[in-house]
Structure formats: C-alpha cells, structure tokens
C-alpha positions in Angstrom: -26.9 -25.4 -6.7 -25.2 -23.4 -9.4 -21.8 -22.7 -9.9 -20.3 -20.0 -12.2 -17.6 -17.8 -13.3 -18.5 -14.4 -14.2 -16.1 -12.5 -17.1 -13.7 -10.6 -15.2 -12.6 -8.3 -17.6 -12.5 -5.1 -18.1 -12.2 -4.8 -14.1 -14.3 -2.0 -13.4 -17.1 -2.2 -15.3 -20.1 -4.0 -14.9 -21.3 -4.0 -18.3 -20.1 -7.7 -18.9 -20.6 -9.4 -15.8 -24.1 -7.7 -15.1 -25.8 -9.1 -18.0 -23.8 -12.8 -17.4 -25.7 -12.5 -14.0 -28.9 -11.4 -15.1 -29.7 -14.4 -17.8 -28.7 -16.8 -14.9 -30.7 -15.3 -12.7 -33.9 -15.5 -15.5 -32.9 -19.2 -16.2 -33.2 -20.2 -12.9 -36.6 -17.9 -12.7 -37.7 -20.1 -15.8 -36.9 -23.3 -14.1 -38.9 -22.2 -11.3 -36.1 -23.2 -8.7 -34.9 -19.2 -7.8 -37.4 -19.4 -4.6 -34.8 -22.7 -3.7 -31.2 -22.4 -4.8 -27.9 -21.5 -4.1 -25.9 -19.5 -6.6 -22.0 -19.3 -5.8 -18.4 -18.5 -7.4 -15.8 -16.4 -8.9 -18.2 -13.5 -9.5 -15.6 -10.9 -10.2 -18.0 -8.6 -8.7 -17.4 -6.8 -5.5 -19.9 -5.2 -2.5 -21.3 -2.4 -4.3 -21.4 -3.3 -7.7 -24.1 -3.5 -10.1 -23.8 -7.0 -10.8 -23.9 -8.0 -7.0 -26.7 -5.4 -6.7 -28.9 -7.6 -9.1 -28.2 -10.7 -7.7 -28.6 -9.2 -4.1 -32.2 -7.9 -5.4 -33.3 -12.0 -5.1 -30.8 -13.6 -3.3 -28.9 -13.1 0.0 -25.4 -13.4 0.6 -23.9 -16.0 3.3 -21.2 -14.6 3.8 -20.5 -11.9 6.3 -19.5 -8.7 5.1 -16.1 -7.7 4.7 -14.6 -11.0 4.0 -12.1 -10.5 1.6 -11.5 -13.8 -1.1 -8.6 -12.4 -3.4 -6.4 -12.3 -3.9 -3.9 -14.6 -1.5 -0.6 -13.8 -1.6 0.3 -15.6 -4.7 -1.4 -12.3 -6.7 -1.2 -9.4 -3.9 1.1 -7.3 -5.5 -1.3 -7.4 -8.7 -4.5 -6.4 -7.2 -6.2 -4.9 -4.2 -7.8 -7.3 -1.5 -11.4 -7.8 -2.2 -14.5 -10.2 -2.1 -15.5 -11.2 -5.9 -16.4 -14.6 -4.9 -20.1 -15.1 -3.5 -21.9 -17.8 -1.9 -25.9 -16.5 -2.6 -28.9 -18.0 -1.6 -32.9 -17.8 -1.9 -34.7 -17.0 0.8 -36.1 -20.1 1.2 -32.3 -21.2 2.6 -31.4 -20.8 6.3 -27.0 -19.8 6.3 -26.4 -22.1 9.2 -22.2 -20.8 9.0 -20.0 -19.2 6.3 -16.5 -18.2 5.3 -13.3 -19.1 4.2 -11.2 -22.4 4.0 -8.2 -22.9 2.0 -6.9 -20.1 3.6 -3.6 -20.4 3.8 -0.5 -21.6 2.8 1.2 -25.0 2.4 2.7 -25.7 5.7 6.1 -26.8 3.9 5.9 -24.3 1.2 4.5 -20.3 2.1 4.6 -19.5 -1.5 1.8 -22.3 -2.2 -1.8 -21.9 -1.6 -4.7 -24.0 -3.4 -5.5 -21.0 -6.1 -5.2 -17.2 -6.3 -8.6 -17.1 -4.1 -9.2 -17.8 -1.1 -12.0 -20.6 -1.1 -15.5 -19.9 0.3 -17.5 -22.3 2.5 -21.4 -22.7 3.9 -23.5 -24.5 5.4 -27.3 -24.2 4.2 -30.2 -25.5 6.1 -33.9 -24.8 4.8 -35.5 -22.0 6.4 -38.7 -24.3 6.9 -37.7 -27.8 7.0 -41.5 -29.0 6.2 -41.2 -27.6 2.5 -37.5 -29.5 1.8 -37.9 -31.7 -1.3 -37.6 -35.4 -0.3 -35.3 -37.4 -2.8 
C-alpha cells in the first residue's frame, strides 16, 4: 500500500503531477509489487486528466465515478467540487466497497470537518484468494 501527495500546483496542468505519478508507478514496477498493490491519496488529478490517465493505464479505481472529494465546505467558495483523491488498485485486488467517510461536519460545530477533503474509504479483497501472500 502506498500513500502519496501529488504537487498540486499549477492547477491545470499536468506537467508536474504526471511525471510524480509516472516514477511511482516505475518504482513499484521495479519492486515487482505493481501486479499487487494499492496506490491512494491526494492526487490533485481529476477524471480525465493525464495523470489519472497513466495511472488508470495499470491500475483501477475503487471508487465509483462521480464521487466528488473536495473540497467540503471549509474551501467551496475557493474551488469547484471535484475528485483529486484516488483509491487505485492492481488487478490482482478485488474492491469489495468504496467511498467516502469523514463526510461531514462536527455535529456541535458545521463549520468543522476533519480536513478540506472529504476522506476516501475501501475495502480490498484479493481477486484470487489462493495467490495472497501468507505473513
């Protein structure tokens, strides 16, 4: 499992964030584990996107289409709803369920929510239980 935080600026260009993907995508590929693993964070990229489109190219998204993870209501009037944030897995991996949590706002307090994003959530199963590693 690998967790990472992809350069968000400058906002509409990929030309940062694509080649931040592409070197963790070829570490993984030289650690041999990119047939097993689960890549996932504040991506910065959204559906459509060149950077998503690489990652997409070897891994699958779990999360269904359309969910949006930013920004909550702490950074709406900033930016646009959309989904940056990206739980993606090899093929290998089985999404069992997937979306949100930390969703919304502290019951006392509606201005307070856990971080500008909404956070992201799944459960993974191997596709072919035989293959798992035992540890």
């Amino acid at each position: 499992m690998v967790n990472t935080h992809l350069h968000d600026w400058p906002h509409d260009d990929e030309s940062v964030r694509e080649p931040q993907l592409r070197r963790i995508l070829g570490w993984l590929a030289n650690l041999d584990v990119l047939g097993s693993c689960v890549l996932l964070g504040d991506l910065n990229a959204r559906p459509g996107t060149t950077t998503l489109g690489a990652a997409l190219e070897v891994l699958t998204n779990a999360l269904p289409d359309g969910v949006m993870t930013f920004p909550t209501p702490l950074a709406a009037e900033q930016f646009p709803p959309s989904q940056i944030d990206h739980i993606l897995c090899s093929p290998g991996l089985r999404v069992v369920s997937a979306g949100l949590v930390a969703d919304c706002a502290d019951p006392d307090d509606p201005t307070l929510y856990a971080s500008d994003h909404l956070g992201i959530l799944a459960e993974i199963r191997w596709a072919d239980p035989a293959v798992a590693p035992t540890a």
